[in-house]
N, C-alpha and C positions, 0 to 999 in steps of 0.2 A: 815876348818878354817873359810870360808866365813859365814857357819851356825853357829859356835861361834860367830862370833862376832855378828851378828846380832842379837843371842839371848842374848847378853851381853849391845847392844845398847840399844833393848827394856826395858830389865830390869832395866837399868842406867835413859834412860826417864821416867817410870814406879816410880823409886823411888824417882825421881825427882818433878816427879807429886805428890806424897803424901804430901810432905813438899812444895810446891809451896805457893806460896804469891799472893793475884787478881793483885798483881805489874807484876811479873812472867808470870803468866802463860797465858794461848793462846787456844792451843786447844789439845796440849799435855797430859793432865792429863785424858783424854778420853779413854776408854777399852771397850772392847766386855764383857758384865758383864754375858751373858748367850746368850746360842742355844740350839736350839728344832731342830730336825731332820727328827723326824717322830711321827706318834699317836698310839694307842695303838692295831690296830690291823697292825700297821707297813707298814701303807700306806703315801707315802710322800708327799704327797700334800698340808699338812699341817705344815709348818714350818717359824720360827723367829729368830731373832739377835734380840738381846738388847746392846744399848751401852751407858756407863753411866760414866757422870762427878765423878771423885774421886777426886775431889778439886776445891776450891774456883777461882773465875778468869776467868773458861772457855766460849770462845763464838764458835756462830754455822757457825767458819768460813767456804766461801766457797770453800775455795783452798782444807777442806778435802774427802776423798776419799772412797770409799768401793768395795772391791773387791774378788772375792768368787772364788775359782778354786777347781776342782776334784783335782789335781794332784801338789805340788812345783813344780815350771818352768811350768806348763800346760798353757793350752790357758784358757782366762775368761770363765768361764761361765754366770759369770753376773760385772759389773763397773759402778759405780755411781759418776761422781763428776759435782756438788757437791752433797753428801749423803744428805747435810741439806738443800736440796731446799726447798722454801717458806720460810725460816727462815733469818733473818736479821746479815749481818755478823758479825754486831757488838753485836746484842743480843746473852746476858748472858745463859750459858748454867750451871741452878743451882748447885749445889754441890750434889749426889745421883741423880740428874735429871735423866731422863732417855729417850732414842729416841730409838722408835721400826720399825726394819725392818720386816716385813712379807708378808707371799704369801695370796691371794684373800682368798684360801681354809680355811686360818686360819681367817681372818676375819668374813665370813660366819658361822663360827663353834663357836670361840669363843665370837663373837660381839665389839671383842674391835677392831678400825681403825689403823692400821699402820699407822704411819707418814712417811714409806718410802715402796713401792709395790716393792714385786719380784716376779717373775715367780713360780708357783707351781710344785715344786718337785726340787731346784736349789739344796741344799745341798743332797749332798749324805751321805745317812747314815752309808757309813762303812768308809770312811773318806773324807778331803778335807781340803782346805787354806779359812779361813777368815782374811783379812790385810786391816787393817784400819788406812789410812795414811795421808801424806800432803807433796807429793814430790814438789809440785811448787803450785805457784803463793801467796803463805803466807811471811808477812814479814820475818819469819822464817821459812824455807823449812826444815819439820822436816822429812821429809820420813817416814819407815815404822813404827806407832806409836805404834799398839801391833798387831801383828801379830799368830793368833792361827792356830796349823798346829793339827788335830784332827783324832782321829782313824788308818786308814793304812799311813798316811800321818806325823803321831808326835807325843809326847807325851801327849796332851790332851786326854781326855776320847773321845769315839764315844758314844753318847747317846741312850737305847735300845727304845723300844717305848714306849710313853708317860714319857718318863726321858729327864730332860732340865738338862747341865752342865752350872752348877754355878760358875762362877770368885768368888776369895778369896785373898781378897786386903791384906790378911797377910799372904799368902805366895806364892802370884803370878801363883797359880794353880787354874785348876777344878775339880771340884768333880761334883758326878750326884746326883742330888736329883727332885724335884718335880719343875714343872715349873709356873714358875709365873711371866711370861710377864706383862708389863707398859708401857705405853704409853707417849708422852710426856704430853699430856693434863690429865692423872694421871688415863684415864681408865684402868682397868686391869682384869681378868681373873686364877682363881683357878683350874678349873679343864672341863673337857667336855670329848666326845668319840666320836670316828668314827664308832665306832663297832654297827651294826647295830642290834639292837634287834628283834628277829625271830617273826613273827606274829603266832599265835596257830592257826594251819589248822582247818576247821568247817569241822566236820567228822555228817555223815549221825544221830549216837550214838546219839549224843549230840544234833542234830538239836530233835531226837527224846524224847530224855529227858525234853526238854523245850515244846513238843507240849503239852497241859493241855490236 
């Protein structure tokens, strides 16, 4: 019952956020719009959240929160508040905006800067909790804002390698397809690989072939 309703709360803020007014809204109307989990030769080092304003109004308050666990009810693996540090509480968090969390591995690879650093290898690929909230210190203490429970943990996809699950503001699901991280300052990222390409051995033959 308690997982009812909390996924009946989310959903209730969620639609709440679509239809919100810059009168309204706060920092509610905010969702994890996409996660990467791992690259394509299925090493984890490499991984991102995206969280993006779905409505007009939003700022980068600091009461909100981010929190990553292997397991519901498990211990963090990683907690952030406030998620939006360096950002002004009262600064406007655009409409589609978007704020990237990611590990070092992934900056290195892909080139584009996270605007919030995690640990390399935090999310686990066969499942785990992302909840992005605002239990205290907001004029309104919204709690858990959206909450994705993913792979052995819920029904969100687990993403295979190099597949990012994409949020779908029309029907409050994910699907996997191709990842396409943003940043808040609008850098962004198409595609890369881990997979290391083999060097061709110089065999004795071939040195031979090239002597004139």
């Amino acid at each position: 019952m308690t997982r009812c309703n909390s996924i009946l709360t989310t959903v209730a803020l969620l639609c709440l956020a679509l239809f919100a007014t810059p009168v309204s809204a706060d920092v509610h109307a905010i969702v994890v719009n996409e996660y990467y989990t791992q690259c394509d030769d299925a090493s984890t080092s490499v991984q991102y959240i995206e969280l993006r304003s779905i409505a007009l109004g939003n700022f980068f308050r600091q009461c909100a929160s981010i929190e990553i666990k292997r397991t519901v009810g498990g211990a963090n693996l990683f907690f952030a508040k406030p998620v939006f540090a360096g950002k002004g509480n009262a600064q406007t968090f655009p409409n589609n905006g978007t704020f990237l969390i990611g590990t070092p591995a992934f900056q290195a690879i892909s080139g584009v800067t996270p605007d919030l650093v995690i640990p390399n290898g935090t999310l686990n690929p066969a499942g785990g909790v992302i909840r992005f909230a605002a239990d205290s210190g907001c004029a309104t203490n919204w709690g858990t804002i959206h909450e994705v429970r993913y792979g052995d943990q819920g029904t969100a996809p687990a993403p295979g390698p190099n597949q990012a699950a994409n949020f779908r503001t029309t029907t409050f699901t994910f699907s996997l397809g191709d990842p396409t991280p943003r940043n808040f300052a609008g850098a962004t990222a198409s595609s890369w690989s881990c997979i290391v390409v083999p060097v061709e051995p110089t065999s004795w033959s071939r040195i031979k072939v090239q002597i004139p």
